[in-house]
ROLO-63275 format. One record per residue: residue in one letter; x, z, y of N, C-alpha, C in turn. Coordinates in steps of 0.2 Angstrom, whole numbers, plus 5000, padded with zeros to 4 digits. Layout:
% residues N
 rest n.east n.up n.north ca.east ca.up ca.north c.east c.up c.north
    A      X    Z       Y       X     Z        Y      X    Z       Y
...
//
This chain:
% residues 59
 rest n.east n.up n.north ca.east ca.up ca.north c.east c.up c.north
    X   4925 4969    4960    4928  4973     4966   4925 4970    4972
    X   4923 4974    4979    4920  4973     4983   4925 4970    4987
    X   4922 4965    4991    4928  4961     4996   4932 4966    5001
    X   4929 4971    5003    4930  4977     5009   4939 4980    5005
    X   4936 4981    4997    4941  4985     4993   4947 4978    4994
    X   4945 4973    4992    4949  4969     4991   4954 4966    4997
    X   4952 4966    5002    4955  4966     5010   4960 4972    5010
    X   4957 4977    5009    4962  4983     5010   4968 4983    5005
    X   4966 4979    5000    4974  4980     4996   4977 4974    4999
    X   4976 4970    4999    4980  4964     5002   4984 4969    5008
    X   4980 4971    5013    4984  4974     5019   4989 4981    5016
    X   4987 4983    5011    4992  4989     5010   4998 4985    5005
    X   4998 4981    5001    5002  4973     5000   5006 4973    5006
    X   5003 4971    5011    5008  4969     5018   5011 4974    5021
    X   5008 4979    5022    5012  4986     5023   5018 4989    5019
    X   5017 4988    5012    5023  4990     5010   5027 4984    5011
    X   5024 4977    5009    5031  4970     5012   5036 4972    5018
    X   5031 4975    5025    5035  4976     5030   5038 4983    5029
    X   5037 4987    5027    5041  4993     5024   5049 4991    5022
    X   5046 4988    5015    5054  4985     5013   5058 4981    5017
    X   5055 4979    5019    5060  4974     5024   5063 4978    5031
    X   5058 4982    5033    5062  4988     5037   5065 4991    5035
    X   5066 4994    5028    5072  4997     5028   5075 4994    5024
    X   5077 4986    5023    5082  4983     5021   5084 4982    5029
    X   5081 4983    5033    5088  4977     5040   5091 4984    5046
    X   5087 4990    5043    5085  4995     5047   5092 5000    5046
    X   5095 5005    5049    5099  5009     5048   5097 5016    5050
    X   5101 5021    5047    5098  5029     5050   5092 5031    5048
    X   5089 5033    5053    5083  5034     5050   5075 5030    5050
    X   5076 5024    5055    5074  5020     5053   5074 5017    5045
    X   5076 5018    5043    5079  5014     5036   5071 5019    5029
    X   5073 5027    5032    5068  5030     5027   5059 5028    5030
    X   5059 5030    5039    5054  5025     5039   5050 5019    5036
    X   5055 5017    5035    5051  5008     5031   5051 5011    5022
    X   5056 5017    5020    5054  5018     5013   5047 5021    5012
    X   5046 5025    5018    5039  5028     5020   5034 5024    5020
    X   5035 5019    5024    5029  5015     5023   5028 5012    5017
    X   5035 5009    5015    5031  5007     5005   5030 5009    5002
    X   5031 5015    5002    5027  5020     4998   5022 5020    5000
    X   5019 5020    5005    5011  5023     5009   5007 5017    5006
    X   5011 5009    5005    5006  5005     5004   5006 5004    4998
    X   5010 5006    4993    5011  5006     4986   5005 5011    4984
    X   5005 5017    4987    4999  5023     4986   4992 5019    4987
    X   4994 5018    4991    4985  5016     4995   4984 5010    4991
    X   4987 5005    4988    4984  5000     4983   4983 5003    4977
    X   4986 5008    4974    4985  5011     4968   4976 5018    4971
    X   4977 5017    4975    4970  5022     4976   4967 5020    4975
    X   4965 5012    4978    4961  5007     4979   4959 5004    4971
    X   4964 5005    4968    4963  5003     4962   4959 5007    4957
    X   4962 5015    4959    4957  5018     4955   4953 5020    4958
    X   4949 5020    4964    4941  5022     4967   4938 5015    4963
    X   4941 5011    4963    4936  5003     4959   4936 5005    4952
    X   4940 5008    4948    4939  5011     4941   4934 5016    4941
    X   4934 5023    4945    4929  5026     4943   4923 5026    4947
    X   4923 5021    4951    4915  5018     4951   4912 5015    4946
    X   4917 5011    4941    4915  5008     4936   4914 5010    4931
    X   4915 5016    4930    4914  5023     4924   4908 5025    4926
    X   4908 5027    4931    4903  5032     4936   4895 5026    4932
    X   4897 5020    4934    4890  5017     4934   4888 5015    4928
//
């Protein structure tokens, strides 16, 4: 896995951590915001995971 790939999952790692923690301290609709975001970084680690798999197919 390339370093570029591997930087970006750590930072979408960190995106969902602050997600969760926003909407654990958040109320209203801040609260879905921060579920928003963990999800955003949960997806994008998982994308990340599979553009590294089917480059690996690919080649």
């Amino acid at each position: 896995m390339i370093g570029s790939r591997v930087f970006f999952m750590i930072l979408s790692v960190l995106t969902a951590l602050v997600g969760l923690l926003a909407a654990a301290t958040a109320h209203d609709y801040l609260q879905v915001f921060g579920l928003g975001l963990f999800g955003f970084g949960v997806l994008y680690a998982f994308s990340c995971i599979k553009r590294h798999y089917d480059e690996k197919d690919a080649a």
